[in-house]
Backbone as CSV, one residue per row, in Angstrom:
resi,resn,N_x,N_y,N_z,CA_x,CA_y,CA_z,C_x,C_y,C_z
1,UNK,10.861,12.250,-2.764,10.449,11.265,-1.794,9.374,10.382,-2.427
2,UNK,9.190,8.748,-2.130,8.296,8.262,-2.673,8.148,7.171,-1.729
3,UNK,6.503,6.888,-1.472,6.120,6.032,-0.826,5.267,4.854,-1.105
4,UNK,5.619,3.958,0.036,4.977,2.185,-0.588,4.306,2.289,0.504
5,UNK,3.002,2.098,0.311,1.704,2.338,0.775,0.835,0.930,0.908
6,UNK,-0.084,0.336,1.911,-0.855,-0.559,1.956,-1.961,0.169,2.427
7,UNK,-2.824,-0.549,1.419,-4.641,-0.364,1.977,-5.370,-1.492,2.115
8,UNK,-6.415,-1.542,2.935,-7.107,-2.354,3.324,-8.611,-2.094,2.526
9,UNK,-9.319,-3.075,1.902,-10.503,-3.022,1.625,-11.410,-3.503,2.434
10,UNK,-12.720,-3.077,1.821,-14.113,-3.954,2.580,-13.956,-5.242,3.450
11,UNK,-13.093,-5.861,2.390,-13.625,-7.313,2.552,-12.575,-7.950,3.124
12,UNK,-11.332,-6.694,3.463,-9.908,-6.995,4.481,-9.089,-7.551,3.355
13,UNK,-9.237,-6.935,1.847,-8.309,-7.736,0.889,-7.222,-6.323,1.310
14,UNK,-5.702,-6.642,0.940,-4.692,-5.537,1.058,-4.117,-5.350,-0.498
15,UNK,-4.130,-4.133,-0.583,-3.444,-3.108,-1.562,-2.208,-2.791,-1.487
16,UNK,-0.555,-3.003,-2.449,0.361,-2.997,-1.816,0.653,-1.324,-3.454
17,UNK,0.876,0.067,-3.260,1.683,0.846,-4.126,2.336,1.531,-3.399
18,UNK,2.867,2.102,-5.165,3.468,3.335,-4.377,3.466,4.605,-4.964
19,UNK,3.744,5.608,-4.680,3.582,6.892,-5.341,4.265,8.112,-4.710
20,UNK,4.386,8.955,-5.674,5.442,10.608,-4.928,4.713,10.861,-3.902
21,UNK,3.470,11.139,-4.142,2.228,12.300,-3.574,1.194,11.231,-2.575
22,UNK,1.246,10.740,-1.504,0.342,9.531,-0.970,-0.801,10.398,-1.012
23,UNK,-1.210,11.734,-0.976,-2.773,12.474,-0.488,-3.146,12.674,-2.393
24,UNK,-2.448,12.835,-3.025,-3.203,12.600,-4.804,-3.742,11.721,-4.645
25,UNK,-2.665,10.366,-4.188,-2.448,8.853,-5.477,-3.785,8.383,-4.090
26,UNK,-4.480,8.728,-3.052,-5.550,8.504,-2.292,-6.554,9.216,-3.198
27,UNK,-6.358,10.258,-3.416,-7.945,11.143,-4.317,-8.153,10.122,-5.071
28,UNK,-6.803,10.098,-6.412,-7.107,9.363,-7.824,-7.605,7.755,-7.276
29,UNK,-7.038,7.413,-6.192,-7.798,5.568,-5.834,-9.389,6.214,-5.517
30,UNK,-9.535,7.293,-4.804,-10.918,7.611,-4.684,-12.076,7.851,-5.685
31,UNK,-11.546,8.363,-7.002,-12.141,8.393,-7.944,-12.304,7.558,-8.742
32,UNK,-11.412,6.221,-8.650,-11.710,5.045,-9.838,-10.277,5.351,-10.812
33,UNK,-9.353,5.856,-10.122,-7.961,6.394,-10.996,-7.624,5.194,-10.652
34,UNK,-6.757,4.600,-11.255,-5.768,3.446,-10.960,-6.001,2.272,-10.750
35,UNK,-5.845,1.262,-9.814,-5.588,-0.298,-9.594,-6.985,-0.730,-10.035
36,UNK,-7.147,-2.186,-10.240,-8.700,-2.235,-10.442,-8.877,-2.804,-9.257
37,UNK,-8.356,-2.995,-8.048,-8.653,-3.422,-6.640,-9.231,-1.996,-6.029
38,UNK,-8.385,-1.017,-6.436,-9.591,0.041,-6.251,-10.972,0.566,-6.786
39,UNK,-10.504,0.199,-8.006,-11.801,0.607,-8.803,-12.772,-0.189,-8.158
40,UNK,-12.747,-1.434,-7.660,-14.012,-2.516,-7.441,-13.695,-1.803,-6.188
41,UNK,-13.280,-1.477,-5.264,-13.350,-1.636,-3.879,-12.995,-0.168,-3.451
42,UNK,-14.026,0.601,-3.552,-13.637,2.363,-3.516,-13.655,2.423,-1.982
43,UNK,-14.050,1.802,-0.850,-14.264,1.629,0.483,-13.306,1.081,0.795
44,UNK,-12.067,1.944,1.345,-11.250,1.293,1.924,-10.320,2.323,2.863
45,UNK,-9.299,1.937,3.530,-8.361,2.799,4.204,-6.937,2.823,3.837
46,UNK,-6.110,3.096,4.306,-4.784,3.710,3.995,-4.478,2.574,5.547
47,UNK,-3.576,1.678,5.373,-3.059,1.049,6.509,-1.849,1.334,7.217
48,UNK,-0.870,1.798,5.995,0.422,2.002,6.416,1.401,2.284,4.954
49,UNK,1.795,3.587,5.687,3.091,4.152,4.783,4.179,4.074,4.972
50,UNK,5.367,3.966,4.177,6.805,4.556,4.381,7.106,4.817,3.759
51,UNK,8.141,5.987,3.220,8.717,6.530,2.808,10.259,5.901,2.102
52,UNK,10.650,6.480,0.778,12.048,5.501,0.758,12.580,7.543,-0.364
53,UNK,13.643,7.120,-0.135,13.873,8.433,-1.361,14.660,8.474,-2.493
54,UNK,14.597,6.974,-3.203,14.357,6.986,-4.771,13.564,5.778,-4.976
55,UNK,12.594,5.983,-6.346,11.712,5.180,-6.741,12.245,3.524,-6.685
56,UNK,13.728,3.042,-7.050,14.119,2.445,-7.262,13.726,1.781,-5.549
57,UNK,13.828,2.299,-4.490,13.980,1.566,-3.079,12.556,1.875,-2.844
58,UNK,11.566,2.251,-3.497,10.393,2.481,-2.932,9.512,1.019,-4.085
59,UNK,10.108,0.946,-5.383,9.424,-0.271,-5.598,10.293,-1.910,-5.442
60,UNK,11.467,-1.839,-4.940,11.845,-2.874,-4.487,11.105,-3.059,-3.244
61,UNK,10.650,-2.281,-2.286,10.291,-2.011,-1.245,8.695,-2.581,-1.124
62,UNK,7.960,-2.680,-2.661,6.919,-3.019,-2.872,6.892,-4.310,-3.299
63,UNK,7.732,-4.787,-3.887,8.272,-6.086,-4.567,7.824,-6.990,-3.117
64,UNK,9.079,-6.471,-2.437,9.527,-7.264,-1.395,8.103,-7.512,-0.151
65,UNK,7.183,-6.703,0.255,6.118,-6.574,0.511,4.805,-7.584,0.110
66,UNK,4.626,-6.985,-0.972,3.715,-8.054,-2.195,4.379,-9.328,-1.956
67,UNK,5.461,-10.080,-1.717,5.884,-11.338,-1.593,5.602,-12.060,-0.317
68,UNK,5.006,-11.132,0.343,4.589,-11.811,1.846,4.024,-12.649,1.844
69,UNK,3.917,-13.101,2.783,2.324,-13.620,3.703,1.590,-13.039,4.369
70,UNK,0.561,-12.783,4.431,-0.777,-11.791,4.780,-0.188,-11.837,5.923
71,UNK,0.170,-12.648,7.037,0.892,-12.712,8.221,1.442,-11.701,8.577
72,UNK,2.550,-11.346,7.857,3.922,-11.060,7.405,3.585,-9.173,7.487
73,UNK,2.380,-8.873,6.430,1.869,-7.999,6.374,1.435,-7.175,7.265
74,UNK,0.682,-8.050,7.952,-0.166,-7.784,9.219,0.398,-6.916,10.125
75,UNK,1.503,-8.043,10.386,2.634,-7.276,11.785,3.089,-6.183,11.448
76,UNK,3.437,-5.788,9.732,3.735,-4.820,9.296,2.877,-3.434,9.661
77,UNK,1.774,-3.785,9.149,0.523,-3.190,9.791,0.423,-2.681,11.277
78,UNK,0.556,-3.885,11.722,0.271,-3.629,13.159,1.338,-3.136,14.520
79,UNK,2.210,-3.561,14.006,3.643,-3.024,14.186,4.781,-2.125,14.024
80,UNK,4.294,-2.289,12.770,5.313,-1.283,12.317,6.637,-1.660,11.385
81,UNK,6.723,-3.005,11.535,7.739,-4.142,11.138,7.108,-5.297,11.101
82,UNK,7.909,-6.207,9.852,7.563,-7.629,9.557,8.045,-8.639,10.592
83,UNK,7.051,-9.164,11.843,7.536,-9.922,12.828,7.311,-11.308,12.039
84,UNK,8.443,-12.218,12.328,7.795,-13.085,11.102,7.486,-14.677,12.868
């Protein structure tokens, strides 16, 4: 199983990965492991997960995400789905 994950920082910037393990790939962003949006911005939350079950649909899944509009995102966020 692998999931495409958004986080929210301080300053309301969004984080779009993905990873097998979402409670690791949260430690390692906690420690300064990985993105440098984490590294600068260790204060942040976990906004929204899903699940896909091969890597291949979990980073198209991120592709497709990352191409938004913060808009786009949002509803994702807030919804649950991209209301456009």
């Amino acid at each position: 199983m692998y999931y495409t994950y958004i986080l929210r920082g301080p300053k309301n910037h969004l984080y779009v990965g993905i990873t097998q393990n979402i409670e690791e790939r949260i430690k390692r962003h906690q420690n300064g492991d990985g993105a440098e949006f984490t590294k600068r911005n260790n204060t942040y939350e976990i906004v929204h997960a899903e699940s896909s079950s091969t890597l291949l649909e979990a980073r198209r899944r991120e592709s497709q995400i990352k191409g938004w509009r913060r808009e786009k995102k949002e509803n994702l966020i807030r919804f649950g789905k991209p209301i456009i």
